[in-house]
N, C-alpha and C positions, 0 to 999 in steps of 0.2 A: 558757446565758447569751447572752444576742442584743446585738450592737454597734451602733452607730449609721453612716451611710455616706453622706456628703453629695454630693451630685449638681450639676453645676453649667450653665449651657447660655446659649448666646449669648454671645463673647468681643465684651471692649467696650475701648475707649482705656482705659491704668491712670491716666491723670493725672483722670478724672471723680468716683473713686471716695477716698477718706479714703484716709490711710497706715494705722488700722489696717486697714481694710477690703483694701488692698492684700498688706498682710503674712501673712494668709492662704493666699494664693496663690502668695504667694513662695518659701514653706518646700514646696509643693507644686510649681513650677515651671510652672505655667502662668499664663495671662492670665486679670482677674479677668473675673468674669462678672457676668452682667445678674440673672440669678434663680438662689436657691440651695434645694435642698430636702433635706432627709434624710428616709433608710428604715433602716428597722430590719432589720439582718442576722444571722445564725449564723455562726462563725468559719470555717469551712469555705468562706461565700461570699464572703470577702472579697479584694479586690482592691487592685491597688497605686496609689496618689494621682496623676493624669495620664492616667489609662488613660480610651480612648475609647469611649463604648460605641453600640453599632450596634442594629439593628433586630432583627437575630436572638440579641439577647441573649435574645429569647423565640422560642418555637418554634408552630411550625403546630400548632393543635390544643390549644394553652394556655389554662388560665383565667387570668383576670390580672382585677384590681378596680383601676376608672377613676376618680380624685378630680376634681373639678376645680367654679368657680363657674361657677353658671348664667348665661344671660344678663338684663343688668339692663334693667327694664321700668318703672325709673321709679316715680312715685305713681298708682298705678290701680284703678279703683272696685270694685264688688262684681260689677259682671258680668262684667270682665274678670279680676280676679282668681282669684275662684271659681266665676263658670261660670253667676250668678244668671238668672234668665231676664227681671226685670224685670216691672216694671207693666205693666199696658194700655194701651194707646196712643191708646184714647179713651173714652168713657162715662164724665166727672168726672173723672178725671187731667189735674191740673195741675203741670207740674214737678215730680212725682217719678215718671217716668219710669225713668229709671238708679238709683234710690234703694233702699237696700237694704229700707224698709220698719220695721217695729218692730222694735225693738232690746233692751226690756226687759221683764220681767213686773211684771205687776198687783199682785199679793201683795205682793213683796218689794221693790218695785220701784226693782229694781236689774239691771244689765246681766251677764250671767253670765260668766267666764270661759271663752275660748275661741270669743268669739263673731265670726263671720265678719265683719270692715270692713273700708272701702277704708284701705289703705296701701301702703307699697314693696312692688312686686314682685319678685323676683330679684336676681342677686348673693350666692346661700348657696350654700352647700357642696353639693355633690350625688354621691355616690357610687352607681357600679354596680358591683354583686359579682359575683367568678364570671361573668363573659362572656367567650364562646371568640373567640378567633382564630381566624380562617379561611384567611387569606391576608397574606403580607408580600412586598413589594417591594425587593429584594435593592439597587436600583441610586438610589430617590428613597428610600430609608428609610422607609415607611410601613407601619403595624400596619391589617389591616380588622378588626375585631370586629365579631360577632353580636349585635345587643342593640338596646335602644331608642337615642336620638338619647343622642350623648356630651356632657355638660354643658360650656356654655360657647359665646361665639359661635366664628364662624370665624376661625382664627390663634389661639385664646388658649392659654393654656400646662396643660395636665392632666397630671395624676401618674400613673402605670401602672407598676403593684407586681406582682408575684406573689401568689395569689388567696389569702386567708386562711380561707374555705371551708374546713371539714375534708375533705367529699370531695371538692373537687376542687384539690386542693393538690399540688403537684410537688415533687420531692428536690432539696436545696440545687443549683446552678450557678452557679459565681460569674459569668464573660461569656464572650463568644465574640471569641476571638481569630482575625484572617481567613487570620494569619501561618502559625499552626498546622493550617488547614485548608485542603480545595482549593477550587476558585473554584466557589462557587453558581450555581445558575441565578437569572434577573431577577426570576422570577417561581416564588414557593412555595404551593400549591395545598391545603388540605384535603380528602382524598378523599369526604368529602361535598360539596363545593360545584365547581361545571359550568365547567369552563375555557374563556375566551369567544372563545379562540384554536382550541377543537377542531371538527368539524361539527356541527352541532345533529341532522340528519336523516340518517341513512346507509340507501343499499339495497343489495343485494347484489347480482352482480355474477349474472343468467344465463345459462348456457351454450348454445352456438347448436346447433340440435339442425340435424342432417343431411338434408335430403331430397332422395327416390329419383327418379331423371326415367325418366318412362317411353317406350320406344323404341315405336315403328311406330304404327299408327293409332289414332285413341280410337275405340270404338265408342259410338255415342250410342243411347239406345231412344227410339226415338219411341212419343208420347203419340198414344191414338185422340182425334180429335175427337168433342167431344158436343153434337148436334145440337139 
């Protein structure tokens, strides 16, 4: 049976927010927050209403799936959209340049569903599954993942769950508490990925080899001249 577990982030002034909206918060004892989201938990990961959760609630080497909206790009035509290549740019092209071109067939003629036009760009949901962590920052709290570019501009707010993946799925954890543990290093490393703190190039260190000086005179041979 899976619970539900709501998440909250950014403390804001209580007086901006309604009294129910406040009352929430109150039976929990914190300050309300700006954005609220729930995940789906198993009783075993559940924790208690106040508790702060840190970066190494997940671990180096985790799958984790990234929600979050894309960025918005606005009303944009069929090249920018989907990638169109567009008209020719001269030989009888007049103004439809950027134009997607014919849009319906002859026969029936009628537009088919699912046919590429210009309209909004971005602002949907975009999920990445199953991409590893590589690397977390113990001291600014930041997760790096391996994967393509994380949906959304820069600052905006994405969800990061534990990976629903059958194979790469990890056993419940409710959080990590820092009380109960000793103090991390800044910086946590996956042994596949190159630590920018270590030497890139190493050589090995050779031994100086000994040599023999020779006592009394050197005898030199001399060469016949060739006439």
């Amino acid at each position: 049976m899976l619970g539900r577990l709501t998440v909250g982030v950014q403390s804001d002034d209580p007086q901006k927010f309604t009294a129910a909206y406040r009352g929430i918060f109150e039976k929990a004892g914190v300050l309300p927050k700006q954005k609220l989201a729930g995940f789906a938990i198993t009783p075993n990961a559940q924790i208690q209403p106040g508790t702060r959760l840190y970066a190494n609630h997940f671990t180096v080497g985790q799958y984790v799936d990234v929600w979050g909206h894309t960025i918005d790009y606005g009303f944009q035509g069929v090249m920018v959209r989907w990638g169109f290549k567009g008209m020719p740019a001269t030989h009888g092209v007049t103004k439809t340049h950027r134009r997607p071109g014919s849009i319906g067939t002859a026969g029936q003629a009628c537009v088919k569903p699912g046919k590429k036009m210009p309209g909004h760009m971005g602002s949907e949901w975009r999920a990445l599954r199953g991409i590893q962590i590589l690397r977390i920052n113990t001291a600014e709290q930041v997760l790096y993942v391996k994967g393509p570019n994380v949906p959304g501009p820069v600052g905006a707010l994405i969800y990061v769950k534990d990976s629903g993946v059958m194979e790469k799925r990890n056993p419940p954890f409710p959080t990590f508490y820092p009380e109960e543990c000793d103090p991390l290093p800044e910086e946590q490393f996956h042994d596949s990925l190159f630590q920018y703190t270590e030497p890139t190039i190493e050589y090995p260190e050779e031994k100086a080899t000994s040599t023999t000086v020779r006592k009394g005179p050197v005898k030199v041979k001399k060469q016949a001249k060739v006439k």
